[in-house]
C-alpha positions as CSV (number, residue, x, y, z in Angstrom):
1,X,31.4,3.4,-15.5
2,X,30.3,5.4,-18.3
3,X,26.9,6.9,-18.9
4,X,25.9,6.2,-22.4
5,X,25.2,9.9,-23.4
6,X,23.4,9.4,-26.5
7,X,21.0,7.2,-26.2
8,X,18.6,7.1,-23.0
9,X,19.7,4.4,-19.8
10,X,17.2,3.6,-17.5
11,X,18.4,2.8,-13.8
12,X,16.8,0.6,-11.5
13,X,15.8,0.7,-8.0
14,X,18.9,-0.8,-6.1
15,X,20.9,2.1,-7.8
16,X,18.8,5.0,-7.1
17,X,18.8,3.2,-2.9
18,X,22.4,3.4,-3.0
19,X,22.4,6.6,-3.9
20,X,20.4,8.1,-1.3
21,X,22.4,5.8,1.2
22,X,25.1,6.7,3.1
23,X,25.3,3.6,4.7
24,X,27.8,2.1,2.1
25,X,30.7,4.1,1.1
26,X,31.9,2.2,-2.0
27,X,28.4,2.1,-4.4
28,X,27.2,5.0,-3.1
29,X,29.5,7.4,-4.6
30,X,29.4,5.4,-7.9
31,X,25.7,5.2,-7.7
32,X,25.8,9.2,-7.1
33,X,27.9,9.9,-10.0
34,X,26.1,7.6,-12.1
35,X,22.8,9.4,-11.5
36,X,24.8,12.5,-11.9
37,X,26.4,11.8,-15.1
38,X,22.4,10.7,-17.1
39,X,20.7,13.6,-15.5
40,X,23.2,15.9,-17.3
41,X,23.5,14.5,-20.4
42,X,19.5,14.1,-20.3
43,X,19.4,10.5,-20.4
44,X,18.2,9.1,-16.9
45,X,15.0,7.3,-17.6
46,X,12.8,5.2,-15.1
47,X,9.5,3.9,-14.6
48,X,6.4,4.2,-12.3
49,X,7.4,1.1,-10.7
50,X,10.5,2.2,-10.2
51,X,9.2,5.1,-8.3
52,X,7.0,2.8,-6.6
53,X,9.3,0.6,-5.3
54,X,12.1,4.0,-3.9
55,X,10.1,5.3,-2.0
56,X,9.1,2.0,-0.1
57,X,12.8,2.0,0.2
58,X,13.1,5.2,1.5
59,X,10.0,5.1,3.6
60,X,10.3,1.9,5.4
61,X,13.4,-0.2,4.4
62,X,16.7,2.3,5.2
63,X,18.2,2.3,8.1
64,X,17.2,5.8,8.8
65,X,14.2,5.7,6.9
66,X,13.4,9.1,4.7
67,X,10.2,11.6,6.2
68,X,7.7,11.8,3.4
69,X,9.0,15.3,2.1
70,X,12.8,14.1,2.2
71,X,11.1,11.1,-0.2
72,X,8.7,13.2,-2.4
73,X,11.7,15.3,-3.1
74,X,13.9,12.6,-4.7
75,X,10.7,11.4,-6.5
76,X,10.1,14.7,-8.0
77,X,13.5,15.1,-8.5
78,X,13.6,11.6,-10.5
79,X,10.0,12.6,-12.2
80,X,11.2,15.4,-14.0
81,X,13.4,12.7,-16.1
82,X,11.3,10.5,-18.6
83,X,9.5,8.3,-16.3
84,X,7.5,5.1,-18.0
85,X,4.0,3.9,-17.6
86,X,3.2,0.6,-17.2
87,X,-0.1,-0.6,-18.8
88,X,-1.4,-4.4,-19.6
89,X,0.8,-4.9,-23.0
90,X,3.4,-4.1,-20.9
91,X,2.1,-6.6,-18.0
92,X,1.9,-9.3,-20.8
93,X,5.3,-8.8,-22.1
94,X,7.0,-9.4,-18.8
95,X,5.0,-12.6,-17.6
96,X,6.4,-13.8,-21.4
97,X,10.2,-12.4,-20.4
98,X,10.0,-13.7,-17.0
99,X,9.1,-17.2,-18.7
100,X,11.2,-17.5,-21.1
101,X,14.8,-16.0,-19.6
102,X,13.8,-17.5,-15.9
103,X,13.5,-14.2,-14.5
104,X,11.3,-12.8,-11.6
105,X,8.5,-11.1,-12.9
106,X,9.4,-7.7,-11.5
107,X,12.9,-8.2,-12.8
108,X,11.0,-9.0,-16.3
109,X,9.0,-5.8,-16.0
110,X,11.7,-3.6,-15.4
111,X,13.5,-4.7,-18.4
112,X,10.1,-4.4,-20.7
113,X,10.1,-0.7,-19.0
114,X,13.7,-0.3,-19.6
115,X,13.1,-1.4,-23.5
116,X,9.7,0.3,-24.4
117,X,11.3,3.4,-22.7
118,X,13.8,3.5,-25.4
119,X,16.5,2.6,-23.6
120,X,20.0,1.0,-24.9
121,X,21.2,0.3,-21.2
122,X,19.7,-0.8,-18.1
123,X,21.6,0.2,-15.1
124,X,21.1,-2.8,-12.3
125,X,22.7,-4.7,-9.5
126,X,20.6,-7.9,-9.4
127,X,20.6,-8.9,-13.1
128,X,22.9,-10.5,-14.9
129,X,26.0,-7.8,-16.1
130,X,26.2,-7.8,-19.8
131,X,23.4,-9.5,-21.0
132,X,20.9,-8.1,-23.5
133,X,17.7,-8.6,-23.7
134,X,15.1,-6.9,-26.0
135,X,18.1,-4.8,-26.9
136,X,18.7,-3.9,-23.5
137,X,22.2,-4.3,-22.2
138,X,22.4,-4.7,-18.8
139,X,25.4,-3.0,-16.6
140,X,26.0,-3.5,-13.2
141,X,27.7,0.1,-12.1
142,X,29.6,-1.5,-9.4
143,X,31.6,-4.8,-11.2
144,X,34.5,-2.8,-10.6
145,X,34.5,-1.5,-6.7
């Protein structure tokens, strides 16, 4: 696992979870280090969805599930790196993605976010490792643990 340091990666939700999880000790150092590596080189981007969708993560679904300051600090933390607005183009684009490629439309979204954002890579677990889309390649950090 490398993070692509010139160009900006965007990460999705099931990263940033294992991450803040201690519950599994193989992707949650990788996950760590992943998040580590962008931050540093200034290329961790995400989305308002994204954000959305940690802290109902942190909030409700973990097995010790985060107080509202413990979450509002990772989201502040994760704010201060580009984060991307979603807006009805955007909407539009991902019910066409999710049509076309057989995706879920969140999944659709997220890669729409991931490629209006600028983004080269899309850090994710739950979608297919290696394929591009809209110039998106997308690497699943933890093919190799």
């Amino acid at each position: 696992m490398n993070a692509d340091n010139a160009a900006p990666c965007f990460v999705d939700t099931n990263v940033l979870v294992y991450a803040l999880a201690d519950d599994d000790s193989i992707r949650s150092p990788v996950a760590k280090q992943l998040l580590r590596e962008l931050r540093r080189g200034g290329t961790l981007h995400t989305s308002v969805q994204v954000l959305q969708e940690l802290y109902v993560s942190l909030t409700r679904k973990m097995q010790r599930p985060n107080r509202l300051k413990q979450a509002l600090r990772f989201l502040d933390w994760l704010a201060a790196s580009p984060v991307f607005e979603t807006n009805y183009s955007v909407v539009r684009e991902a019910a066409e993605l999710s049509a076309a490629h057989r995706l879920s439309f969140w999944d659709a979204l997220i890669v729409v976010a991931a490629a209006r954002s600028g983004a080269k890579v899309l850090y994710s677990e739950d979608l297919q490792d290696g394929r591009t889309m809209l110039g998106v390649t997308i690497v699943n950090p933890f093919r190799r643990v």
